[in-house]
ChimeraX commands (.cxc) that place a marker at each C-alpha (Angstrom):
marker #1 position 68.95,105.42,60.45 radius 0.5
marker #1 position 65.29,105.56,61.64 radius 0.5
marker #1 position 65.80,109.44,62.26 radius 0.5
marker #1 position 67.57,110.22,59.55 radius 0.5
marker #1 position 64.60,108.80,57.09 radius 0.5
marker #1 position 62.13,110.64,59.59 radius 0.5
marker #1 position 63.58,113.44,57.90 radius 0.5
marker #1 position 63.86,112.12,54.30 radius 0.5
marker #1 position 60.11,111.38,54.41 radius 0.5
marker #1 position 57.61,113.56,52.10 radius 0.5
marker #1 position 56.88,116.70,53.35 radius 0.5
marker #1 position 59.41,116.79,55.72 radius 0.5
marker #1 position 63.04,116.89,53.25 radius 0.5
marker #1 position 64.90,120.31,52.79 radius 0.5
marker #1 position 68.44,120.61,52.03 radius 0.5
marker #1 position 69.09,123.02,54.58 radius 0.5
marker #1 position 67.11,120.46,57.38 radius 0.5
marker #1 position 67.34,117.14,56.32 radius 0.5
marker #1 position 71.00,115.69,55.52 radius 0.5
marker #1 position 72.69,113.76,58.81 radius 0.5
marker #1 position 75.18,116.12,58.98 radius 0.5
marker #1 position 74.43,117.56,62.18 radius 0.5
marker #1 position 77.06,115.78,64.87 radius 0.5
marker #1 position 74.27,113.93,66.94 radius 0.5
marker #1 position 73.28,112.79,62.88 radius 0.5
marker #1 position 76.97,111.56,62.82 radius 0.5
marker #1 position 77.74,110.56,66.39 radius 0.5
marker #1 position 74.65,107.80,66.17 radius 0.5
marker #1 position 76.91,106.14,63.08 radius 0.5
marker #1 position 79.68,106.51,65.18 radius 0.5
marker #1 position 78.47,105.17,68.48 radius 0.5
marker #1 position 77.72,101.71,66.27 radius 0.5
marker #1 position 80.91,101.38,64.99 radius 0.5
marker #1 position 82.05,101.76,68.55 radius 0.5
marker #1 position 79.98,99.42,70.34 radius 0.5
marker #1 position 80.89,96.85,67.30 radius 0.5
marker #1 position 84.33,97.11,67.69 radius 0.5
marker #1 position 87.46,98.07,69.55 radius 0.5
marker #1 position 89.09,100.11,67.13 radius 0.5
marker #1 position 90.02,103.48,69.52 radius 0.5
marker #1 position 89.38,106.05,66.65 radius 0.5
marker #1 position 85.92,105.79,66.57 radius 0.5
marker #1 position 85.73,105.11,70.66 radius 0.5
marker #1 position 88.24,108.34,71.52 radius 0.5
marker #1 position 85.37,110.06,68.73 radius 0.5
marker #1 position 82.37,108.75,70.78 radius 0.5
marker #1 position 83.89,109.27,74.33 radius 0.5
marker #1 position 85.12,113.17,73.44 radius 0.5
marker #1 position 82.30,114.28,71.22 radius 0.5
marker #1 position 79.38,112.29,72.45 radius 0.5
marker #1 position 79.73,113.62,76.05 radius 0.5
marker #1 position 80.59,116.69,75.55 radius 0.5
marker #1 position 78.71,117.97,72.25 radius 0.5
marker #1 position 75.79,115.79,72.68 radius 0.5
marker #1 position 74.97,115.88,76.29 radius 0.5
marker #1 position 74.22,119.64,74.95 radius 0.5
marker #1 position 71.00,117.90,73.31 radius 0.5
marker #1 position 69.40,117.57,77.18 radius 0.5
marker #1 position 70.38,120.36,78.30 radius 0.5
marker #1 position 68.75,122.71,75.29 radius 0.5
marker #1 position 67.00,120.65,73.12 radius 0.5
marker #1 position 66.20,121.94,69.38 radius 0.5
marker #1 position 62.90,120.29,69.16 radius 0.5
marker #1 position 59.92,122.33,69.01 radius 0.5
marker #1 position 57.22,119.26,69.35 radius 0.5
marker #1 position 55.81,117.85,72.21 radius 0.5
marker #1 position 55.89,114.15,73.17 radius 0.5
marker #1 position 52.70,113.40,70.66 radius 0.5
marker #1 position 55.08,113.39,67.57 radius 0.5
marker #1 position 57.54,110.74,66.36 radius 0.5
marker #1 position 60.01,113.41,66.18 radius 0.5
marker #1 position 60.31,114.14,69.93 radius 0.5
marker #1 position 61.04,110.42,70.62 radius 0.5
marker #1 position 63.88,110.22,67.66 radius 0.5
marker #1 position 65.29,112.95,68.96 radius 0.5
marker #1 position 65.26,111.70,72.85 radius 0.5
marker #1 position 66.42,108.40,71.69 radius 0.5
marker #1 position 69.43,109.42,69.47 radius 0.5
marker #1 position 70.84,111.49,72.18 radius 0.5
marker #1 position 70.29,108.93,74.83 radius 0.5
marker #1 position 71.97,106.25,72.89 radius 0.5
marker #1 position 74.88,108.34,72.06 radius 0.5
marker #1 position 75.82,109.26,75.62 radius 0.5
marker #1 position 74.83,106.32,77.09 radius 0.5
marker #1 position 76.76,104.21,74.34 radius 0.5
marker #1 position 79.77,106.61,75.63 radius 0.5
marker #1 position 79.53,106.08,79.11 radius 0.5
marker #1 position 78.86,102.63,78.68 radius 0.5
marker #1 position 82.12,102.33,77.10 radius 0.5
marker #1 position 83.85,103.62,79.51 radius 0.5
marker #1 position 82.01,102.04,82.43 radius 0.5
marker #1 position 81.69,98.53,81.13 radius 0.5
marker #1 position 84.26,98.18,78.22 radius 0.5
marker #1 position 87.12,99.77,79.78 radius 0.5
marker #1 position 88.05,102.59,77.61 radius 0.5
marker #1 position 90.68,105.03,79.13 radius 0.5
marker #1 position 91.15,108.03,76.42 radius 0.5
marker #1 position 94.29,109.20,76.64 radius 0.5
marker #1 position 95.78,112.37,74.84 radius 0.5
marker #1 position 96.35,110.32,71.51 radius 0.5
marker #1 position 92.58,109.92,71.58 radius 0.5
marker #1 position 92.11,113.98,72.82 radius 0.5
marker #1 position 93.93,115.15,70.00 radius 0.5
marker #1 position 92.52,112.63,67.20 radius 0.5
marker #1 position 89.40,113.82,68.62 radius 0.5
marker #1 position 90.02,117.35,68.03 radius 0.5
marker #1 position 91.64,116.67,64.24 radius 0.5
marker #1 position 88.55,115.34,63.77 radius 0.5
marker #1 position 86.65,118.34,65.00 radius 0.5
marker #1 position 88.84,120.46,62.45 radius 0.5
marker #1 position 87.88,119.10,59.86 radius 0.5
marker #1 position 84.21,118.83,60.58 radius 0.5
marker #1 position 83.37,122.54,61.17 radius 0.5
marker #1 position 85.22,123.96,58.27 radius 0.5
marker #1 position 83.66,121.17,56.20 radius 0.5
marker #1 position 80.06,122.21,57.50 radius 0.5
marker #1 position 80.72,126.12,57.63 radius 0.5
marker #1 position 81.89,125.60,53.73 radius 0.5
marker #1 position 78.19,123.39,53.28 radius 0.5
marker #1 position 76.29,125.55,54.76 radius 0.5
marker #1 position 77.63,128.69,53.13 radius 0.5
marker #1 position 76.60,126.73,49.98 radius 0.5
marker #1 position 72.99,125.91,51.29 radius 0.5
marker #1 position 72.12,128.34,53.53 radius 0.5
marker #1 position 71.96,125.71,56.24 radius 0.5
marker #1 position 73.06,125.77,59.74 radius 0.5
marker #1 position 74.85,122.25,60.07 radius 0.5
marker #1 position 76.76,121.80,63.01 radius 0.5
marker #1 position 75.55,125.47,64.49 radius 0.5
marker #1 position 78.59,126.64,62.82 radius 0.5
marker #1 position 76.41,128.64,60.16 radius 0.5
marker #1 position 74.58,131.73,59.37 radius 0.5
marker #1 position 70.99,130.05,59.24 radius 0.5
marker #1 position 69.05,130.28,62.51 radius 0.5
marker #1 position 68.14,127.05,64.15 radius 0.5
marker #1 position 64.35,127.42,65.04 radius 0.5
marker #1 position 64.93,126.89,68.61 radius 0.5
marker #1 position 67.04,128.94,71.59 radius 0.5
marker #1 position 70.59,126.87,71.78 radius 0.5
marker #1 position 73.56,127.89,73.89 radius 0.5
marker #1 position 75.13,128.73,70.48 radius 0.5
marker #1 position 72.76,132.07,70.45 radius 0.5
marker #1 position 74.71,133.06,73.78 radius 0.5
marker #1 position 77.91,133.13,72.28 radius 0.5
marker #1 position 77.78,135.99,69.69 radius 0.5
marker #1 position 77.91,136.67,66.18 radius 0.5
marker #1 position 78.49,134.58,63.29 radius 0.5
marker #1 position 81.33,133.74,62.86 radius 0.5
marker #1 position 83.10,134.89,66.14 radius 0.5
marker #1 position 80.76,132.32,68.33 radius 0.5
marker #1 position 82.57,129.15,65.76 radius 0.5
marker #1 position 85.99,129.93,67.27 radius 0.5
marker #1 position 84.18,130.63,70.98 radius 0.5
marker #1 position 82.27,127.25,70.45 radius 0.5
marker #1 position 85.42,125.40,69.55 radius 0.5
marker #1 position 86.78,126.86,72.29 radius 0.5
marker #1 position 84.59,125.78,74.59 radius 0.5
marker #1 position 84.26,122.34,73.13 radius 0.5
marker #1 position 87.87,121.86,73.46 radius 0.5
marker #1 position 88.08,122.53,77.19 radius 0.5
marker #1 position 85.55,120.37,77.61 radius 0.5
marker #1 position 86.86,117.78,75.81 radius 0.5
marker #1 position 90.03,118.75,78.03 radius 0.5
marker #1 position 87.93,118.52,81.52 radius 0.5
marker #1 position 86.70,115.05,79.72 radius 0.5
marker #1 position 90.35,114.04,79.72 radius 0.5
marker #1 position 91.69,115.07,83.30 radius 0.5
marker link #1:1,2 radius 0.2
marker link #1:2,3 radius 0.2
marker link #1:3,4 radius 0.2
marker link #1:4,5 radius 0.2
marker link #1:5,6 radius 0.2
marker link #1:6,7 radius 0.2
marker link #1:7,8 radius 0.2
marker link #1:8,9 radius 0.2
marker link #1:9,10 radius 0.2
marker link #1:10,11 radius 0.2
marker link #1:11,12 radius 0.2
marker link #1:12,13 radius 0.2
marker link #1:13,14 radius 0.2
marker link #1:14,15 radius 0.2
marker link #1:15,16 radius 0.2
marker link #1:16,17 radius 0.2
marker link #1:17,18 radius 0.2
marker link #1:18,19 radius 0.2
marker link #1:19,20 radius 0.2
marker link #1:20,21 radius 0.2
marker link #1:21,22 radius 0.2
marker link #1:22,23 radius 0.2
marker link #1:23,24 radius 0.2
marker link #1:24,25 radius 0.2
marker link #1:25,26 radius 0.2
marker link #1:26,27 radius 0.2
marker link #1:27,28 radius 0.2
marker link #1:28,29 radius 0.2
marker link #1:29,30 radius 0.2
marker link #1:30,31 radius 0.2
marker link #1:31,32 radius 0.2
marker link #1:32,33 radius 0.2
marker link #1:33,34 radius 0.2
marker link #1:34,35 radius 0.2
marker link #1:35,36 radius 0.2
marker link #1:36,37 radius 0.2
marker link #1:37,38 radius 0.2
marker link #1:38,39 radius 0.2
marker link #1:39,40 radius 0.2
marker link #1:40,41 radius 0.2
marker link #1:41,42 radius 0.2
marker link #1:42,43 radius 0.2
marker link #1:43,44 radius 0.2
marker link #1:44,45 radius 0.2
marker link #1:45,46 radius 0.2
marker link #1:46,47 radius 0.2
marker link #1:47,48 radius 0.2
marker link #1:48,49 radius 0.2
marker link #1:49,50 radius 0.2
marker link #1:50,51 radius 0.2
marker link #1:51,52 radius 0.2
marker link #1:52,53 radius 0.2
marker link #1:53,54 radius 0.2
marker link #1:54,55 radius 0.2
marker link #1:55,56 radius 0.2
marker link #1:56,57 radius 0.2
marker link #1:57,58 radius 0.2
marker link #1:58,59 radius 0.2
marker link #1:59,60 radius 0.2
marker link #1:60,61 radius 0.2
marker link #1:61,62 radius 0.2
marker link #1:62,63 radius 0.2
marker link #1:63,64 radius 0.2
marker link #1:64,65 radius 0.2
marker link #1:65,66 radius 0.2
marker link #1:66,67 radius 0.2
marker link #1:67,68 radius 0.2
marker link #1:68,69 radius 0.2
marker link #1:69,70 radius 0.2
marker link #1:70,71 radius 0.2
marker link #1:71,72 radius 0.2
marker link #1:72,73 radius 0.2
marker link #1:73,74 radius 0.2
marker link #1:74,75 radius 0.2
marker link #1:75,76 radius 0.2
marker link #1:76,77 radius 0.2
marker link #1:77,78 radius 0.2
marker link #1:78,79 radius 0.2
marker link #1:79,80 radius 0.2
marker link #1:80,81 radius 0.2
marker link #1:81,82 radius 0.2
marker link #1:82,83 radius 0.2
marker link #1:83,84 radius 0.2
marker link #1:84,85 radius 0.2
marker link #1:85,86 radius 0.2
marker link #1:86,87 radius 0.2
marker link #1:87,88 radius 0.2
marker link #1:88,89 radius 0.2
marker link #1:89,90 radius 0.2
marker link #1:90,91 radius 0.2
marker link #1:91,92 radius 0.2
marker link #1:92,93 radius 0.2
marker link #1:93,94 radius 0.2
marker link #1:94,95 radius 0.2
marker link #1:95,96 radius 0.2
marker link #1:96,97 radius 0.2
marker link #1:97,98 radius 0.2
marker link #1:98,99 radius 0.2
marker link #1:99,100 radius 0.2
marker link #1:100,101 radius 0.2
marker link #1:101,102 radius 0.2
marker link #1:102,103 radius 0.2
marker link #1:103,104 radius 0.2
marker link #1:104,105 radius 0.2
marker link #1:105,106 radius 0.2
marker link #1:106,107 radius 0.2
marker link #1:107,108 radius 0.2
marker link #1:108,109 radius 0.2
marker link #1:109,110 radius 0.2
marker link #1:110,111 radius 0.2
marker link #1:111,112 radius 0.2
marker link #1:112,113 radius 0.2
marker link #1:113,114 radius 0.2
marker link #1:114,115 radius 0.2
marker link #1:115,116 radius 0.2
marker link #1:116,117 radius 0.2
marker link #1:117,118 radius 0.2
marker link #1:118,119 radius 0.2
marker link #1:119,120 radius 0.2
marker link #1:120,121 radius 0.2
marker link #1:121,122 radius 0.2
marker link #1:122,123 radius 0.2
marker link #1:123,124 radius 0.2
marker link #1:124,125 radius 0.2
marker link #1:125,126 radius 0.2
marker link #1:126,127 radius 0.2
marker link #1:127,128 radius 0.2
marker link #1:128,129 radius 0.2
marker link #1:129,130 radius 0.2
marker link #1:130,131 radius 0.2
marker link #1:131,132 radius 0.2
marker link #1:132,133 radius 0.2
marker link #1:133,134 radius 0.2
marker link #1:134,135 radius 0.2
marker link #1:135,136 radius 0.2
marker link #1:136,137 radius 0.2
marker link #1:137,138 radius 0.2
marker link #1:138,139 radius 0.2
marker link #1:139,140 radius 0.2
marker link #1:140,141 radius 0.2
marker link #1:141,142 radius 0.2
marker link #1:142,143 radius 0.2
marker link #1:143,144 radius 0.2
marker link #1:144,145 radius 0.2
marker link #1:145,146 radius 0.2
marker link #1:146,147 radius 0.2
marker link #1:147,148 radius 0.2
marker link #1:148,149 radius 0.2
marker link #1:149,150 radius 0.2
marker link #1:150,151 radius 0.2
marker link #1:151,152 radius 0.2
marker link #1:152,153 radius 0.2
marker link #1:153,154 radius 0.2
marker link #1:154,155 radius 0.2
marker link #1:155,156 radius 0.2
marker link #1:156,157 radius 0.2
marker link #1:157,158 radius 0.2
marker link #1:158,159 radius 0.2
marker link #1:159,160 radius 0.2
marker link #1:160,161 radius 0.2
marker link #1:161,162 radius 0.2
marker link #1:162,163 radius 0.2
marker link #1:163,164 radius 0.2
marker link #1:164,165 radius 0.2
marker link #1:165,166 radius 0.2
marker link #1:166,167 radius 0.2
view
């Protein structure tokens, strides 16, 4: 919540920018409802998505300021309490995904990009990196080709390492 209304804040809101539509923006939400309960839907969501899509936030992070700003912490925390509310899951609570869960998780993951590649189409955004709009900062995305060939390569990829996540 605290990030999302960095972003809502004067100055800062664009349509294109601002909504929590991104999945870290979604995973945080999810990640609560996880820890809060035991319901395996939102768990199997956190577990598949959270490890494999965010754990792409430390490895090439789209923030452009340095550890002065507010934003640089926001965006260190979310990612670091959506992977560590997914490993924590499965290390203290006991979750075992199973393929249930895998393909839940990837029904899920259906529905999101042609949701956000529909949005962003409409607002010239780039939610989800499954849109036109550049992001501001070098991502893996940029590796995989043109719009929209590198969607269907990133869902590829996501996919088999949602797969490696279940083995």
């Amino acid at each position: 919540a605290v990030y999302t209304g960095y972003w809502f804040m004067p100055g800062r809101f664009g349509w294109a920018i601002s909504l929590p539509l991104h999945v870290c923006d979604l995973l945080g939400l999810v990640a609560c409802l996880a820890m809060w309960g035991d319901g395996w839907r939102a768990r199997a969501v956190l577990y598949f998505a959270g490890l494999a899509l965010c754990s792409q936030g430390f490895l090439t992070p789209v923030i452009t300021n340095g550890p002065a700003t507010l934003h640089f912490w926001l965006f260190w925390w979310l990612h670091l309490w959506i992977v560590g509310a997914a490993v924590y899951d499965v290390v203290v609570r006991s979750f075992r995904p199973g393929w249930r869960e895998f393909w839940f998780t990837i029904g899920v993951g259906v529905v999101y990009v042609l949701a956000m590649m529909a949005l962003n189409q409409a607002l010239g955004s780039n939610y989800g990196y499954v849109g036109q709009a550049p992001v501001g900062a070098r991502t893996i995305a940029d590796a995989l080709g043109p719009w929209p060939w590198r969607v269907l390569v990133m869902s590829v990829l996501t996919i088999v390492a949602m797969a490696i996540l279940l083995l």
